[in-house]
Wavefront OBJ file of the C-alpha trace (Angstrom):
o trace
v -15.554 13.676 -2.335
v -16.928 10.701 -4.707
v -16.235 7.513 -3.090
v -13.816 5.321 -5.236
v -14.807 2.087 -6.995
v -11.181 0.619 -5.839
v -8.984 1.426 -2.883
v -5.825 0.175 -1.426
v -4.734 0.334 2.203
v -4.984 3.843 3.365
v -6.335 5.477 0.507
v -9.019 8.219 1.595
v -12.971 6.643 0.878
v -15.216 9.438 1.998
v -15.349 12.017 4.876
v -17.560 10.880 8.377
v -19.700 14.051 7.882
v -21.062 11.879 4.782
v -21.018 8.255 5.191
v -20.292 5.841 8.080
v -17.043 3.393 8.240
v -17.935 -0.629 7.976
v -15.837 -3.655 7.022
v -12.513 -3.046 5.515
v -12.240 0.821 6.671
v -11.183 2.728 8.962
v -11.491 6.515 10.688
v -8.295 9.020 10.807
v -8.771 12.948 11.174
v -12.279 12.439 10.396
v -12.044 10.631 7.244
v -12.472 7.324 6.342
v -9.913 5.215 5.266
v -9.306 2.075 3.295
v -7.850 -0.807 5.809
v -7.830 -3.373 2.796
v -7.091 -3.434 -0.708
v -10.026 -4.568 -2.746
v -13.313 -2.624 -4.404
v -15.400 -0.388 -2.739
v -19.098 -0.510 -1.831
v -21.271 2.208 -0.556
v -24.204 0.479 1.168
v -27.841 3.013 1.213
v -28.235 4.219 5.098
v -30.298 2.218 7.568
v -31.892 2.579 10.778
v -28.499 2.189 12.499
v -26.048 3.767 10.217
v -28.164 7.277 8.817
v -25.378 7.881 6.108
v -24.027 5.603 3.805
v -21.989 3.068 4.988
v -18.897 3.003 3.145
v -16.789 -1.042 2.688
v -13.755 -2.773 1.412
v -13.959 -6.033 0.362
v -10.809 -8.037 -0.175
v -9.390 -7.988 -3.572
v -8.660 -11.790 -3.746
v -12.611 -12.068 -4.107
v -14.123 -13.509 -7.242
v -13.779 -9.891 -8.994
v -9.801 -10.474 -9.041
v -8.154 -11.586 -11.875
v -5.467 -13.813 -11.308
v -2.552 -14.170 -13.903
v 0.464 -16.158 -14.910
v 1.999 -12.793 -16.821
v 5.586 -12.149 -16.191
v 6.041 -7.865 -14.163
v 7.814 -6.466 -17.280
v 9.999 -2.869 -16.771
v 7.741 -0.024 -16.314
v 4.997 -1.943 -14.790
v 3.473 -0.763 -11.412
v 3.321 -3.424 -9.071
v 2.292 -3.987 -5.609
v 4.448 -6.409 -2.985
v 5.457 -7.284 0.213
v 9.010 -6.839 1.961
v 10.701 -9.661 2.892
v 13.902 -8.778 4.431
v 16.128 -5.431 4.603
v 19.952 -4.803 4.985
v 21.805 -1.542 4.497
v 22.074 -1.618 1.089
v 18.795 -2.859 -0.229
v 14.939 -4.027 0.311
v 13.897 -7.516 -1.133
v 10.076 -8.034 -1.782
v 8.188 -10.709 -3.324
v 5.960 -9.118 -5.723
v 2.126 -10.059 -5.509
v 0.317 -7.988 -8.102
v 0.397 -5.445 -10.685
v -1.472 -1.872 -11.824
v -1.670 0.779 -9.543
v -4.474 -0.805 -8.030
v -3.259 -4.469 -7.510
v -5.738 -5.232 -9.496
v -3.934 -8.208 -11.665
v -3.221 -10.796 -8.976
v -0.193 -13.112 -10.079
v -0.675 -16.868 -9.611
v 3.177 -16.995 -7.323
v 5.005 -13.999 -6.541
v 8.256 -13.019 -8.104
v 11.415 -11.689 -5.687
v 12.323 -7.779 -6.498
v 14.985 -5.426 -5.029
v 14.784 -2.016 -4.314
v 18.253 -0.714 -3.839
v 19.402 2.017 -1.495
v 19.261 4.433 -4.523
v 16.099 3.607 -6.013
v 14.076 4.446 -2.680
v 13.524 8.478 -3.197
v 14.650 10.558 -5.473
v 16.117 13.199 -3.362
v 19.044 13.067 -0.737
v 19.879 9.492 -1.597
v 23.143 9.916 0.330
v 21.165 9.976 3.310
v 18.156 7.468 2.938
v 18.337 4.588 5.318
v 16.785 1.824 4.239
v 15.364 0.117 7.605
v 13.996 3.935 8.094
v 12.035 3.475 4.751
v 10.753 -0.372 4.762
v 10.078 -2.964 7.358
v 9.280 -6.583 6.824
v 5.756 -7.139 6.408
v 5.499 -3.660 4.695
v 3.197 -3.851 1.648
v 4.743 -1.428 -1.433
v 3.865 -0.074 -4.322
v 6.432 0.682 -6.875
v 7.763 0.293 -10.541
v 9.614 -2.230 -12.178
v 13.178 -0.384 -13.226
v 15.335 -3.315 -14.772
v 14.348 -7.232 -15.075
v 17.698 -7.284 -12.963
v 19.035 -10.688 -12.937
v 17.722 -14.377 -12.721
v 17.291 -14.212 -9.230
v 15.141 -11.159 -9.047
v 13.852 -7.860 -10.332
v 14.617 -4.243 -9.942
v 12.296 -2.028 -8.558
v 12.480 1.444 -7.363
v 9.935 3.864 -5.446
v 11.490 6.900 -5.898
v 8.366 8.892 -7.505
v 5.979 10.464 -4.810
v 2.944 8.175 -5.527
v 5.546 5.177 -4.414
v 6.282 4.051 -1.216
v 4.753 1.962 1.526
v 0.805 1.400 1.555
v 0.088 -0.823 4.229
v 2.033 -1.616 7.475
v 2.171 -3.115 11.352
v 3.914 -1.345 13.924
v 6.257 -3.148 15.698
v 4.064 -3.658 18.268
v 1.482 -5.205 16.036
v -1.072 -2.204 15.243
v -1.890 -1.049 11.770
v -0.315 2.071 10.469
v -2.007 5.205 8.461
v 0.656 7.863 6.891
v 0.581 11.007 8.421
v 3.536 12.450 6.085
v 5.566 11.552 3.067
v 8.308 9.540 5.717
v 5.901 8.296 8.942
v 3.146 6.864 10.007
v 1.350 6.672 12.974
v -0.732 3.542 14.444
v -4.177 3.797 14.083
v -5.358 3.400 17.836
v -1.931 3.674 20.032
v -0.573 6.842 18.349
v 3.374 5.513 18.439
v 5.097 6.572 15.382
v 7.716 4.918 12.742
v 9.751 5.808 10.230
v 8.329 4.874 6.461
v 9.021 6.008 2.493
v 5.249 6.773 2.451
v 3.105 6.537 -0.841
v 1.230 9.319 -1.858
v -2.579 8.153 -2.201
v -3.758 8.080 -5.475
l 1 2 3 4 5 6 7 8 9 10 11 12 13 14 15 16 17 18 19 20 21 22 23 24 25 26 27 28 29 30 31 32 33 34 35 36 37 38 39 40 41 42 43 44 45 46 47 48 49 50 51 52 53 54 55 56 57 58 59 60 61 62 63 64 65 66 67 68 69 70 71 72 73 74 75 76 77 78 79 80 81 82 83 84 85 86 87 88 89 90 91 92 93 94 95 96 97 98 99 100 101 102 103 104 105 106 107 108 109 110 111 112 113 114 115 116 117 118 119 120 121 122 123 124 125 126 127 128 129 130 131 132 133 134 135 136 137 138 139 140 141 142 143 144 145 146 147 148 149 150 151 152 153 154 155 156 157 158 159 160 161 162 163 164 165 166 167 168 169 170 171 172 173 174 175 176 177 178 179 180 181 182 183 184 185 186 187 188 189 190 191 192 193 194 195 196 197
């Protein structure tokens, strides 16, 4: 597996058979994982690490590009959940592209209603079982909503949560399409996952 010029949070880097976790990653199931969004670096082995060592640096280094553009509809964007009721998800929305890549300057407040979440079963999706606060998503602008906020929706398979803290304060790594599992204590939650791109 080539290792990726970009990653966000828990997007696979390289396998431990061929390169060696530093800063910004992390090991599940023998692979090693992004633990940071930002661009990748594979550093040439050493006397201490044999293979490559394989690092995320954050993306608000110089190599970010910051920007005053307004999220438009159809735009991918990146944010962070703010607070949750039955009904919806609000999020502030930090960055756009698929990557995160296009920092904004402030963020901009989005919903993602109870129906916008997945695409299937949307009777039954609950929408503390899908988002927490804290949760870092990626998604797609649906509607420029109202003047208080967006619309956003993740109900495509490569949307979902990308980064998050278990309740007890551990960071999280997807082990399906609706959980993840924390990285050293094993305890489980409920999520709407993203599938890594």
């Amino acid at each position: 597996m080539a290792v990726p010029q970009f990653a966000l949070p828990g997007d696979s880097l390289a396998a431990t058979s061929t390169h060696t976790p530093s800063t910004g990653s992390h090991v599940f199931a023998s692979t090693i994982h992004a633990s940071l969004a930002g661009p990748v670096a594979s550093a040439a082995p050493s006397k201490k690490t044999p293979s490559p060592a394989v690092s995320v640096s954050s993306s608000t280094s110089a190599s970010t590009s910051y920007t005053a553009a307004l999220p438009s509809v159809n735009d991918i964007i990146l944010g962070r959940i703010t607070r949750t009721n039955p009904r919806q998800a609000t999020l502030d929305i930090l960055a756009l592209g698929p990557t995160g890549t296009l920092v904004l300057r402030e963020p901009f407040p989005a919903i993602i209603r109870q129906q916008d979440i997945r695409a299937t079963e949307i009777d039954k999706v609950k929408v503390n079982e899908s988002f927490r606060v804290g949760d870092i998503v990626r998604g797609v602008v649906i509607s420029l909503g109202d003047e208080r906020s967006y619309f956003a929706s993740t109900a495509k398979n490569e949307f979902g949560v990308v980064l998050a803290v278990s309740e007890g304060g551990e960071q999280m790594v997807p082990v399906s399409w609706k959980e993840m599992r924390e990285v050293h204590g094993g305890k489980t939650e409920l999520r709407k996952v993203a599938k890594p791109v």
